[in-house]
C-alpha positions in Angstrom: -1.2 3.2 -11.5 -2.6 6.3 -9.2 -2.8 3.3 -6.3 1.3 2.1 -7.0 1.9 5.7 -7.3 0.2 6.5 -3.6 1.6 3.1 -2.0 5.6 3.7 -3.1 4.7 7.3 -1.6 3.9 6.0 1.8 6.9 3.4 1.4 8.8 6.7 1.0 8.0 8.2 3.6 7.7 5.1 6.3 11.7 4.5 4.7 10.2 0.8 3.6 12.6 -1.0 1.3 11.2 -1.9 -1.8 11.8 -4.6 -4.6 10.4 -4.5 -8.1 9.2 -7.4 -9.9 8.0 -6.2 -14.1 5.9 -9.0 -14.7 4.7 -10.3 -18.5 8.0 -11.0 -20.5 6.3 -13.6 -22.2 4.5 -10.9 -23.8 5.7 -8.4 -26.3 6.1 -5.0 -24.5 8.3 -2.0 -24.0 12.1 -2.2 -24.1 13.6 -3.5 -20.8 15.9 0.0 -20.3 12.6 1.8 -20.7 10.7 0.2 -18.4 13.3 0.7 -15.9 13.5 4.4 -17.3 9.5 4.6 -16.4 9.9 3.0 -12.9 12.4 5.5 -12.4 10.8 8.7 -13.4 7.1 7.7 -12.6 7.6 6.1 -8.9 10.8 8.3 -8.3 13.0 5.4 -7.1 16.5 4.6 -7.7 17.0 1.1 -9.7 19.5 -1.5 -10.1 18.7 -4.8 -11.8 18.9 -8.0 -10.1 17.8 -9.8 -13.3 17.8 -9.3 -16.7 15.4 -10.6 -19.8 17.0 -12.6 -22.3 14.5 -11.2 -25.4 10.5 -10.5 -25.6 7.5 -11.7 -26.1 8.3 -14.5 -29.1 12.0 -14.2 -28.9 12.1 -14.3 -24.7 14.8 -17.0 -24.1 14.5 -16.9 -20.3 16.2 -14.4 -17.1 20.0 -14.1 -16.6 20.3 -13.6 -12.7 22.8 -11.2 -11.9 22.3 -11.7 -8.1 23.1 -15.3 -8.7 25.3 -15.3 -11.6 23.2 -18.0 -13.8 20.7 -18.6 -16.6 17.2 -19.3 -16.2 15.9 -21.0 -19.8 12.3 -20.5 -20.2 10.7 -23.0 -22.2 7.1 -21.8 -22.7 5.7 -25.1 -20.2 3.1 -23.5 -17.5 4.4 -24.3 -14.0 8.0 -25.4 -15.6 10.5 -27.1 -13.4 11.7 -23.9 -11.6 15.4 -25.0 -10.3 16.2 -25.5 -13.9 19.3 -23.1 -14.1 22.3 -22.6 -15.3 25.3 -21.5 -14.3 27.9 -18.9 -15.9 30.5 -17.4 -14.1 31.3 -16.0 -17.0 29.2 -13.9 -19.5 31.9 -14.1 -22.1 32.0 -18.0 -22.6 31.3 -20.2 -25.4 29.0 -21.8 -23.0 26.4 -19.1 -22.9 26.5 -19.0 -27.0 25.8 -22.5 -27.2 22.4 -22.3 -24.8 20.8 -19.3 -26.1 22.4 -18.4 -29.9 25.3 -16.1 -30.8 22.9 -13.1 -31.6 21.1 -13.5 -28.1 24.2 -13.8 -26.2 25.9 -10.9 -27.8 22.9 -8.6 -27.3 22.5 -9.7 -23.5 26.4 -9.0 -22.8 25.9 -5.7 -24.0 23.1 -4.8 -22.1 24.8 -5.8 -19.0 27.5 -4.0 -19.4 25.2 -1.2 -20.2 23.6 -2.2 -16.5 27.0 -1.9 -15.2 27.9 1.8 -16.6 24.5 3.0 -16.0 23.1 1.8 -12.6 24.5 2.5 -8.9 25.6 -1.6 -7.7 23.8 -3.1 -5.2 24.1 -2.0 -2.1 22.4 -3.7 1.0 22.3 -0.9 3.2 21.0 1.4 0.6 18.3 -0.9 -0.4 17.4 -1.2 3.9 17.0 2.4 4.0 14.6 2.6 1.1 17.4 4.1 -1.1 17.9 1.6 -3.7 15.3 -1.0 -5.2 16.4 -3.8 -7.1 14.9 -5.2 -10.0 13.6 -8.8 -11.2 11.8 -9.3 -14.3 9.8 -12.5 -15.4 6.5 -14.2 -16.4 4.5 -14.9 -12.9 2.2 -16.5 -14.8 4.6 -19.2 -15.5 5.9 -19.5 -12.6 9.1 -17.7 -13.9 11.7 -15.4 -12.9 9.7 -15.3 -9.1 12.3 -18.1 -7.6 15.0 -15.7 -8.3 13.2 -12.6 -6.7 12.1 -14.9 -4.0 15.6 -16.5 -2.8 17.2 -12.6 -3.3 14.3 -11.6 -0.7 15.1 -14.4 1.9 18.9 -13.2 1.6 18.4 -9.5 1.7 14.9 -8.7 3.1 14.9 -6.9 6.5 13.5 -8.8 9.7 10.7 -6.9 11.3 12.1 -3.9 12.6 11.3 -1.8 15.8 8.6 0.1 15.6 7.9 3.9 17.3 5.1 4.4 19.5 3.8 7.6 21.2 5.6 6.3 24.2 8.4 4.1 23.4 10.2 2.2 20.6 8.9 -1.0 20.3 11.6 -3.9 19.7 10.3 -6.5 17.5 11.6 -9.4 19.8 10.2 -8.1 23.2 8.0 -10.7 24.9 4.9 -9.2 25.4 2.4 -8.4 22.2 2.0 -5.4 20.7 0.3 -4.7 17.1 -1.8 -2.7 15.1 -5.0 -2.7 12.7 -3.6 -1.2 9.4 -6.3 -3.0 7.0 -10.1 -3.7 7.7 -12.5 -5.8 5.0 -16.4 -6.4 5.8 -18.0 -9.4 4.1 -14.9 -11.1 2.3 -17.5 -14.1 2.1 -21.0 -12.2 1.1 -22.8 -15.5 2.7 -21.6 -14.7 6.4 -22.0 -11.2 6.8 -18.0 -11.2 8.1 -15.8 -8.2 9.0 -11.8 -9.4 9.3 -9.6 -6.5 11.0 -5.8 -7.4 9.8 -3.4 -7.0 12.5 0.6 -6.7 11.8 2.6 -7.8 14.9 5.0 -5.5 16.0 6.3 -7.4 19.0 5.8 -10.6 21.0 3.2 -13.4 19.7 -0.2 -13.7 19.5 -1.9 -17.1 21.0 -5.2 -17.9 20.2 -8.2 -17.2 23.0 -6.0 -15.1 24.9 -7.4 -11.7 26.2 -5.1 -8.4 24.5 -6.1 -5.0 25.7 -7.8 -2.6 22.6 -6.1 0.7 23.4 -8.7 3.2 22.2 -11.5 0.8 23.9 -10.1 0.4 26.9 -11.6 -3.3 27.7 -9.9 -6.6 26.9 -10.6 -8.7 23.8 -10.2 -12.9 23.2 -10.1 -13.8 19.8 -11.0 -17.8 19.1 -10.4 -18.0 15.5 -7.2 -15.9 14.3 -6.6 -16.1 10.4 -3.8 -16.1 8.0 -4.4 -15.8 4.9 -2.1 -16.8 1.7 -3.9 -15.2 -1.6 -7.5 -16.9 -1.6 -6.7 -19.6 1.2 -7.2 -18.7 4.5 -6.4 -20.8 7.9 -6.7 -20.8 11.6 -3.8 -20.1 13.7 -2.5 -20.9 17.1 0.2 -18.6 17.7 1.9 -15.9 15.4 4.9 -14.3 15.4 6.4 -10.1 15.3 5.9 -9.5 11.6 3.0 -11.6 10.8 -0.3 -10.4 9.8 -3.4 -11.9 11.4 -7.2 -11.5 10.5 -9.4 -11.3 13.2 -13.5 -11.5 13.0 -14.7 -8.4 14.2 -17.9 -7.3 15.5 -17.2 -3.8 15.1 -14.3 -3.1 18.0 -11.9 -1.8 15.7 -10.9 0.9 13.1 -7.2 1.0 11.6 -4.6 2.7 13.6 -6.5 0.7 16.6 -3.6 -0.6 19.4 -3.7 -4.5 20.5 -0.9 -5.0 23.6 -0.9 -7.0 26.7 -2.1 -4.2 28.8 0.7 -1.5 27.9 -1.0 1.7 27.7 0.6 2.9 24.0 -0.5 3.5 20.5 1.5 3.4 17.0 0.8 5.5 14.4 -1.6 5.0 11.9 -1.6 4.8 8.3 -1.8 8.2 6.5 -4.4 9.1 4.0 -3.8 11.0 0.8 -5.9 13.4 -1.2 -8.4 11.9 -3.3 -8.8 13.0 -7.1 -12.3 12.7 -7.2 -15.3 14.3 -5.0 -18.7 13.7 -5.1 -22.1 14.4 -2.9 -23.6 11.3 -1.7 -27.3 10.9 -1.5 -29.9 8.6 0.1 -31.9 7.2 -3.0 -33.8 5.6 -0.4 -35.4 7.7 2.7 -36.8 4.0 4.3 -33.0 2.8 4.2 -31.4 5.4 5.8 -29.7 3.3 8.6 -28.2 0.7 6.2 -26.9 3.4 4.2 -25.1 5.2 7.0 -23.7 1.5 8.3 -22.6 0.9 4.6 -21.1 4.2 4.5 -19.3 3.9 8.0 -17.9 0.2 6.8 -16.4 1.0 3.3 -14.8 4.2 5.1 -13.4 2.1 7.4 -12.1 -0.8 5.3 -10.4 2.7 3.0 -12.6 2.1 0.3 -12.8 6.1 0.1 -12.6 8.9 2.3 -15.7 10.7 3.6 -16.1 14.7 4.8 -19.1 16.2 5.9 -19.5 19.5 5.4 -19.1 22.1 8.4 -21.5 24.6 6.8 -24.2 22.1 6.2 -23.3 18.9 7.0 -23.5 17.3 4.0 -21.1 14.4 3.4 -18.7 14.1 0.6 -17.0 11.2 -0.7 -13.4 11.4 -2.0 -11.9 8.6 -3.9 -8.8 8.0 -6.0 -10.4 6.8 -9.4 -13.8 7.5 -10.6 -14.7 3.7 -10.5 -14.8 3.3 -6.9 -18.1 5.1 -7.1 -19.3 2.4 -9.2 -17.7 -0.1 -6.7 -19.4 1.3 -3.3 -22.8 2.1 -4.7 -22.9 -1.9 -5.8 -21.6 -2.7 -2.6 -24.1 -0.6 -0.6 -27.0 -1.6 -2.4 -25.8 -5.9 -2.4 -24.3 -5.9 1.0 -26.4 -3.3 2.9 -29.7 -3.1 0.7 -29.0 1.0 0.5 -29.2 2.6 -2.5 -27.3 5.8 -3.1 -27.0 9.1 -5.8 -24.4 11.3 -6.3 -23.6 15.3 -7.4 -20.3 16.4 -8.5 -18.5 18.4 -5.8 -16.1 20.9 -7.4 -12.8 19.8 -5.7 -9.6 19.7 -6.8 -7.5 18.6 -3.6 -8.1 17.6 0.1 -6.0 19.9 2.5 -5.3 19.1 6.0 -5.4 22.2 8.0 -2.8 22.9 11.0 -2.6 26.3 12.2 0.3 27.9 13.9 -2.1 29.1 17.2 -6.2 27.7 16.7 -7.0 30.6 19.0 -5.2 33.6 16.5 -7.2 36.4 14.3 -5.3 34.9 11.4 -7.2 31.4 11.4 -10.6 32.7 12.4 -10.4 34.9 9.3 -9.1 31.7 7.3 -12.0 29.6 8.4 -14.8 32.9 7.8 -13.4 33.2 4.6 -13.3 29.4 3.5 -16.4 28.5 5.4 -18.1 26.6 2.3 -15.3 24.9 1.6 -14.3 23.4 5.1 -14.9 20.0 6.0 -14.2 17.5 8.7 -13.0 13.7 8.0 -13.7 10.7 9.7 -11.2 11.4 12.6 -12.8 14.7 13.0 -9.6 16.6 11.3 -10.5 19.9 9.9 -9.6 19.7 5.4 -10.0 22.7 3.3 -11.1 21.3 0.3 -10.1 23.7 -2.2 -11.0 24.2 -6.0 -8.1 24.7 -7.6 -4.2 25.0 -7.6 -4.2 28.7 -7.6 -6.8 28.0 -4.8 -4.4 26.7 -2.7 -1.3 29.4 -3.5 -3.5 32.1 -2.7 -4.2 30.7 0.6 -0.5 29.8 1.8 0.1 33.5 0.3 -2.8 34.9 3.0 -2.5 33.2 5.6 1.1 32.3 6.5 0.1 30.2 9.7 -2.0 28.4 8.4 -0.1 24.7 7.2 -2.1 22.7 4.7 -1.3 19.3 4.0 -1.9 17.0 1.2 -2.1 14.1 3.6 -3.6 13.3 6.9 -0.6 12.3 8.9 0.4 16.2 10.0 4.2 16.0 11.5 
């Protein structure tokens, strides 16, 4: 949940359209208005449904698509026939009686007019601008309810837009290539030691065993063996296209936010990080595996397992993660993928803050940093974070020191 919370956020501020699929009507669960209540309130979108379930759990009779105007019977069959539908132009007929029972239909015509009264109508442009999400409901598992989300998406989805550089804006159907690293994963297949940096293309195409110029390297790279990937399958590619995503073996060249073009000097922006929840010390359990541990280290960080800070006082790092189970996660994954074994001590934390001062060179932020010294860190970009203790922490500081911005997340404006 803290992940979907922190993902819609970034959706929010990149102005990403979103469409929401609730999943598991074949299951008894909450009430469809309050699920669309919680989707509301929790991720703080606006909803309109695109789709409606015809009952719950035991009594779910299948999906009336509102986009579409027709019924979708669900008959209980794993991997049914999917273009089984129905149509009904009209929500009032006999017809719709006859399929799913008197009682059904009259409860479903009252909950879409209840839709009707209480949620804004679609509106494409809204939806583009990441104003508006619509909403599909359905049993993935069977296979059911995704054909409607899927032929909405092909009709209203945006093509890949043009994208702002810290030169230009970047239009999608220029020739020449232009991408970015937004994801990296190290050893996706533990027998081969792998490391796949995903690129999204932002402009042009990308050929196999043709040399791109890495931005931040400054030296040209070929790549003979591009990926995609669809869920667990995974394939080599000749050419790809603006809005694909390609996974590329890496040797360690890159880190995300990393610049691919064909020789344009420019980069995009990266991906922003947000505050952990959690903070912990992180010790060497070890002394003789001191070098695997800090490669570990350096390769989970990148791939955004968790954040690391080291200490300006002492230079002790920190690890910052989201939920407490990603400790778990990373000290398995150092000791089976690196052979490092690691410790940890509770760091008393309550929020990362990015630190931007009005002028680095006034009174105002040398006192800031004297007085906060213990608690200042730097990331893995070298940014300066105060990691302060407490909420009241935090109000005090703004209070004393005016010119002195802190920021929740790493992507300072």
């Amino acid at each position: 949940e803290e992940q979907t919370e922190k993902l819609v956020e970034v959706c929010r501020m990149r102005k990403i359209p979103i469409i929401v699929f609730i999943n598991k009507l074949d299951r008894e669960g909450k009430d469809a208005f309050d699920l669309l209540d919680e989707v509301e309130q929790k991720l703080k979108l606006t909803v309109t449904p695109l789709s409606f379930p015809i009952g719950m759990g035991y009594d779910f009779k299948g999906i009336y698509n509102i986009w579409e105007k027709n019924i979708n019977l669900f008959s209980g069959n794993s991997r049914k026939n999917i273009e089984d539908t129905i149509a009904i132009s009209n929500i009032e007929s006999s017809e719709l009686d006859k399929l799913i029972g008197l009682k059904s239909a009259d409860k479903l015509r009252e909950e879409l007019e209840l839709t009707r009264e209480v949620y804004p109508e679609f509106d494409q442009d809204a939806y583009l601008k990441g104003n508006l999400q619509p909403v599909f409901f359905g049993s993935a598992l069977n296979n059911f309810g995704v054909r409607e989300l899927l032929d909405c998406f092909i009709e209203i989805a945006p093509s890949p837009k043009a994208k702002e550089s810290d030169t230009r804006l970047v239009d999608p159907l220029e020739k020449n290539l232009s991408g970015f690293v937004f994801k990296i994963h190290a050893n996706m297949d533990p027998k081969h030691r792998d490391r796949l940096a995903f690129i999204k293309i932002v402009s042009g195409t990308f050929e196999k065993n043709k040399a791109y110029h890495h931005i931040r390297l400054k030296k040209n790279l070929k790549f003979s063996s591009p990926n995609a990937f669809f869920a667990e399958k995974k394939e080599i590619v000749d050419v790809s296209y603006a809005g694909d995503i390609v996974g590329l073996h890496d040797t360690g060249n890159f880190k995300i936010g990393d610049t691919l073009t064909e020789g344009e000097l420019m980069n995009f922006k990266g991906i922003p990080s947000f505050s952990p929840e959690h903070f912990r010390y992180i010790n060497n359990a070890d002394p003789l595996k001191s070098k695997q541990l800090e490669k570990g280290i350096d390769q989970l960080m990148d791939e955004g397992v968790a954040q690391l800070f080291t200490l300006d006082m002492n230079g002790r790092k920190i690890i910052g993660t989201v939920g407490a189970l990603q400790y778990e996660v990373i000290q398995y994954r150092l000791e089976h993928e690196y052979g490092a074994k690691c410790t940890y001590e509770n760091f008393p934390a309550y929020k990362a803050c990015w630190v931007k001062p009005n002028d680095p060179k006034n009174a105002e932020f040398a006192e800031f940093k004297r007085i906060k010294q213990k608690f200042l860190a730097t990331d893995k970009f070298g940014q300066l974070v105060f990691l302060a203790d407490s909420e009241f922490s935090i109000q005090m500081t703004q209070q004393k020191f005016p010119t002195v911005s802190l920021f929740f997340t790493s992507e300072i404006e």
